[in-house]
C-alpha atoms as a printed R data frame, in Angstrom:
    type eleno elety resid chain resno      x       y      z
1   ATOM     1    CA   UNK     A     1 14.963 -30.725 22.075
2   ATOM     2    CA   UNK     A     2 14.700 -30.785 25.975
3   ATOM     3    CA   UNK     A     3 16.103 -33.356 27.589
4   ATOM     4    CA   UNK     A     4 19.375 -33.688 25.501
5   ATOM     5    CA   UNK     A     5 22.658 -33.440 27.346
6   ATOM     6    CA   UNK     A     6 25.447 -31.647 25.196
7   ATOM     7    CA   UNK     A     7 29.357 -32.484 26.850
8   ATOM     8    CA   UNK     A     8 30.809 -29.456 27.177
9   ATOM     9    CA   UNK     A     9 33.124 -28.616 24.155
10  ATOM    10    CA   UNK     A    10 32.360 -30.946 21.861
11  ATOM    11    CA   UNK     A    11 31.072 -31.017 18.467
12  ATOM    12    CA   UNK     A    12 27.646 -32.308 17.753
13  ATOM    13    CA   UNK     A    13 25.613 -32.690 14.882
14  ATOM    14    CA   UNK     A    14 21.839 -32.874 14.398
15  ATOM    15    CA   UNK     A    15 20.019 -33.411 11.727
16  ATOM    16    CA   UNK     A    16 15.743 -33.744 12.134
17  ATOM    17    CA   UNK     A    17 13.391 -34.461  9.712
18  ATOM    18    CA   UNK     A    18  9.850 -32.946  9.583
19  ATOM    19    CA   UNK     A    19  6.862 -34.101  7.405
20  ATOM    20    CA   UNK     A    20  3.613 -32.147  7.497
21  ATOM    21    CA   UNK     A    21  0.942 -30.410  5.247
22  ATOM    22    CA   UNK     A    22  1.767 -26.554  4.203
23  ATOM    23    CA   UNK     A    23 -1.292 -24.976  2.252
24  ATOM    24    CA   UNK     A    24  0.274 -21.860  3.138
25  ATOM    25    CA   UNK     A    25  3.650 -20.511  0.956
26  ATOM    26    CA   UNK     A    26  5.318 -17.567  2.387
27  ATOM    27    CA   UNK     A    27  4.111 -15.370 -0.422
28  ATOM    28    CA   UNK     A    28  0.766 -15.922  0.839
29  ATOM    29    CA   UNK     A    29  1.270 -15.686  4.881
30  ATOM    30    CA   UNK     A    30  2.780 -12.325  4.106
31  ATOM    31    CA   UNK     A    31 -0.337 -11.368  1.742
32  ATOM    32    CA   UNK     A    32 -2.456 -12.349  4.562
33  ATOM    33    CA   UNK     A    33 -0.304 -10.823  7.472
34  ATOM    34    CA   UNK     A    34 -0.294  -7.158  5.170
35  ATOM    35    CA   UNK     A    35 -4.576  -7.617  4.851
36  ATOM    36    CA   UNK     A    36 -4.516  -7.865  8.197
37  ATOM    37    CA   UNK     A    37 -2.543  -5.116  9.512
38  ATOM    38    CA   UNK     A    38 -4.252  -2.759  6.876
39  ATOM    39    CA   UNK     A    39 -7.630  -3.371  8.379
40  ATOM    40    CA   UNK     A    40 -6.872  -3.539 11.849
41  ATOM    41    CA   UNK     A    41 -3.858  -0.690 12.257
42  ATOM    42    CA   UNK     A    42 -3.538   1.351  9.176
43  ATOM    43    CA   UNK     A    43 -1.392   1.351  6.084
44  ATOM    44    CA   UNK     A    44  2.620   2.241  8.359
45  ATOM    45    CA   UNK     A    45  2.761  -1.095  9.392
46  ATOM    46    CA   UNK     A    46  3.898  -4.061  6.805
47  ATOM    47    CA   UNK     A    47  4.547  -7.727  6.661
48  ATOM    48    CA   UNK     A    48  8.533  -8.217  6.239
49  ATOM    49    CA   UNK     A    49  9.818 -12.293  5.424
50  ATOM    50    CA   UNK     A    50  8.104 -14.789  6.719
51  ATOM    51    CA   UNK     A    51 10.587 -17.775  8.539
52  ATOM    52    CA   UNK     A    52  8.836 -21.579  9.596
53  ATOM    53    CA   UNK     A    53  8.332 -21.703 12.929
54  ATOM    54    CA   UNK     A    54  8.001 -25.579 13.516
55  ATOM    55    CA   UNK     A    55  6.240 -26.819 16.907
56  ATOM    56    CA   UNK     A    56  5.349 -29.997 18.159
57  ATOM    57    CA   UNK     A    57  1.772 -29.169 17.377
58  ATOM    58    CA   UNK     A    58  1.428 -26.841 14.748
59  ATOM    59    CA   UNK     A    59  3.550 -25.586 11.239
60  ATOM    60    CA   UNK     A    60  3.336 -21.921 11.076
61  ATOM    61    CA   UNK     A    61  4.823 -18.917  9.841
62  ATOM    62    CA   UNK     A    62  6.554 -16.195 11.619
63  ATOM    63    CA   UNK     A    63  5.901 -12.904  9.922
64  ATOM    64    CA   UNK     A    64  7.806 -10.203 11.152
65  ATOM    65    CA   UNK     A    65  6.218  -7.197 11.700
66  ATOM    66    CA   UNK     A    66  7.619  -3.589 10.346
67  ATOM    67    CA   UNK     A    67  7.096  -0.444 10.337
68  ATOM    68    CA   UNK     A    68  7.651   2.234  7.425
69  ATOM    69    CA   UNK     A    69  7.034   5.851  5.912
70  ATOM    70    CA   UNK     A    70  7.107   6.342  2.294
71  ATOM    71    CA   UNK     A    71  9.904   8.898  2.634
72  ATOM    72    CA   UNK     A    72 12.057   6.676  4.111
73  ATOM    73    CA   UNK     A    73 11.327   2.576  3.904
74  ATOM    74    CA   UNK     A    74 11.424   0.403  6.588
75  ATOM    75    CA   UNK     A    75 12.170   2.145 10.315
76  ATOM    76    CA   UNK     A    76 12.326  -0.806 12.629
77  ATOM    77    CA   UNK     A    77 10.383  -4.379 13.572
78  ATOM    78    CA   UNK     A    78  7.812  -3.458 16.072
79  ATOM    79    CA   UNK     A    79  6.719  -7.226 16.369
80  ATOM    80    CA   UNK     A    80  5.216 -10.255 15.074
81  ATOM    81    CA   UNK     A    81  2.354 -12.340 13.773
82  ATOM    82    CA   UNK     A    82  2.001 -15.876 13.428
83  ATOM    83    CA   UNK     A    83  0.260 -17.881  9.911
84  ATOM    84    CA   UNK     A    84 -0.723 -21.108 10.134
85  ATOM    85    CA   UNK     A    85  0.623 -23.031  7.348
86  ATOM    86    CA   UNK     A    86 -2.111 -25.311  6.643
87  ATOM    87    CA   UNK     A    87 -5.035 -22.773  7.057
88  ATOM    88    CA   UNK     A    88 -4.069 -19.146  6.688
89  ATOM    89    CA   UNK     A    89 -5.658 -18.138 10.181
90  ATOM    90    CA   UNK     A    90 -3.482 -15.762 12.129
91  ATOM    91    CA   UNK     A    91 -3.109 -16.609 15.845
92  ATOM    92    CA   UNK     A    92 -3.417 -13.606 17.731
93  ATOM    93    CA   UNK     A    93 -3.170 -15.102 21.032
94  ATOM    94    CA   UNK     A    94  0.742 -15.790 19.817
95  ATOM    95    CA   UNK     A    95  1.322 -12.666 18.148
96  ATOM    96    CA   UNK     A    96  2.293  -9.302 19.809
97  ATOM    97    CA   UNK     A    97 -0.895  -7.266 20.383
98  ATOM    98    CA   UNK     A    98 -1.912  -4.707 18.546
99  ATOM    99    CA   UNK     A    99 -1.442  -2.460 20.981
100 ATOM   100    CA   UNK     A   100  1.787  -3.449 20.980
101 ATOM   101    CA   UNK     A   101  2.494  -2.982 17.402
102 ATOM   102    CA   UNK     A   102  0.690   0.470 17.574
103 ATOM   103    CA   UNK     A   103  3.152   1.388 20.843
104 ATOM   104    CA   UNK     A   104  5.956   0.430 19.511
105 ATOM   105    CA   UNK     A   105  4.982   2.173 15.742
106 ATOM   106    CA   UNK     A   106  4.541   5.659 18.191
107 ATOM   107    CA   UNK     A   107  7.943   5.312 19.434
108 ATOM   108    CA   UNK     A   108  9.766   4.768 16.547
109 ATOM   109    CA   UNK     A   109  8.122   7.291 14.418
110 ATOM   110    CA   UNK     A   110  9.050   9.860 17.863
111 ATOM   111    CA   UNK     A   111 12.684   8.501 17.505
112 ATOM   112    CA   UNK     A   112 12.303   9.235 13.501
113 ATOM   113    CA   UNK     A   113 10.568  12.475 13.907
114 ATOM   114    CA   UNK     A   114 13.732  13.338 16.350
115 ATOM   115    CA   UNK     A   115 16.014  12.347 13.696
116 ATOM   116    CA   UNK     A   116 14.607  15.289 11.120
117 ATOM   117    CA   UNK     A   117 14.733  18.145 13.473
């Protein structure tokens, strides 16, 4: 909330209330966030949890964004993609770019690849 002055020190407690439409479960943002990433990356890179990521304008989840090898399970997060809850789309123009996924995938499999030798 902008525009809130907190005193300094002092307790505070606030409690919000949000009512809107959410087609969407988790279960299914993270279906649709692992469909994605297998047809536009490759099969390293998973869906982890999703969390609600509430906005003035729009319900959506926040789907983490990991990466893993079958020897070992999950490496590291290398980013994020974002679900709308009421339609399913995913909104890549709030989501880290692929290419950022795919960077940040290279480095951590040279980190991993450092850890084996």
């Amino acid at each position: 909330v902008t525009g809130l002055e907190i005193p300094p020190h002092r307790k505070v407690q606030i409690k919000l209330e949000v009512a809107a439409e959410c087609n969407i479960t988790p279960f299914i943002a993270k279906q649709k966030a692992n469909r994605f990433l297998l047809l536009s990356v490759g099969n390293l890179l998973m869906a982890d949890e999703p969390s609600l990521d509430i906005s003035p304008t729009v319900l959506r989840w926040r789907v983490p964004v990991v990466y893993a090898l079958p020897d070992r399970g999950i490496v590291g997060k290398v980013g994020e993609l974002y679900v709308d809850a009421d339609n399913g789309q995913i909104s890549l123009e709030e989501s880290t770019p692929l290419e950022v996924l795919t960077a940040n995938a290279e480095r951590l499999y040279s980190e991993t690849g450092m850890i084996h030798n």
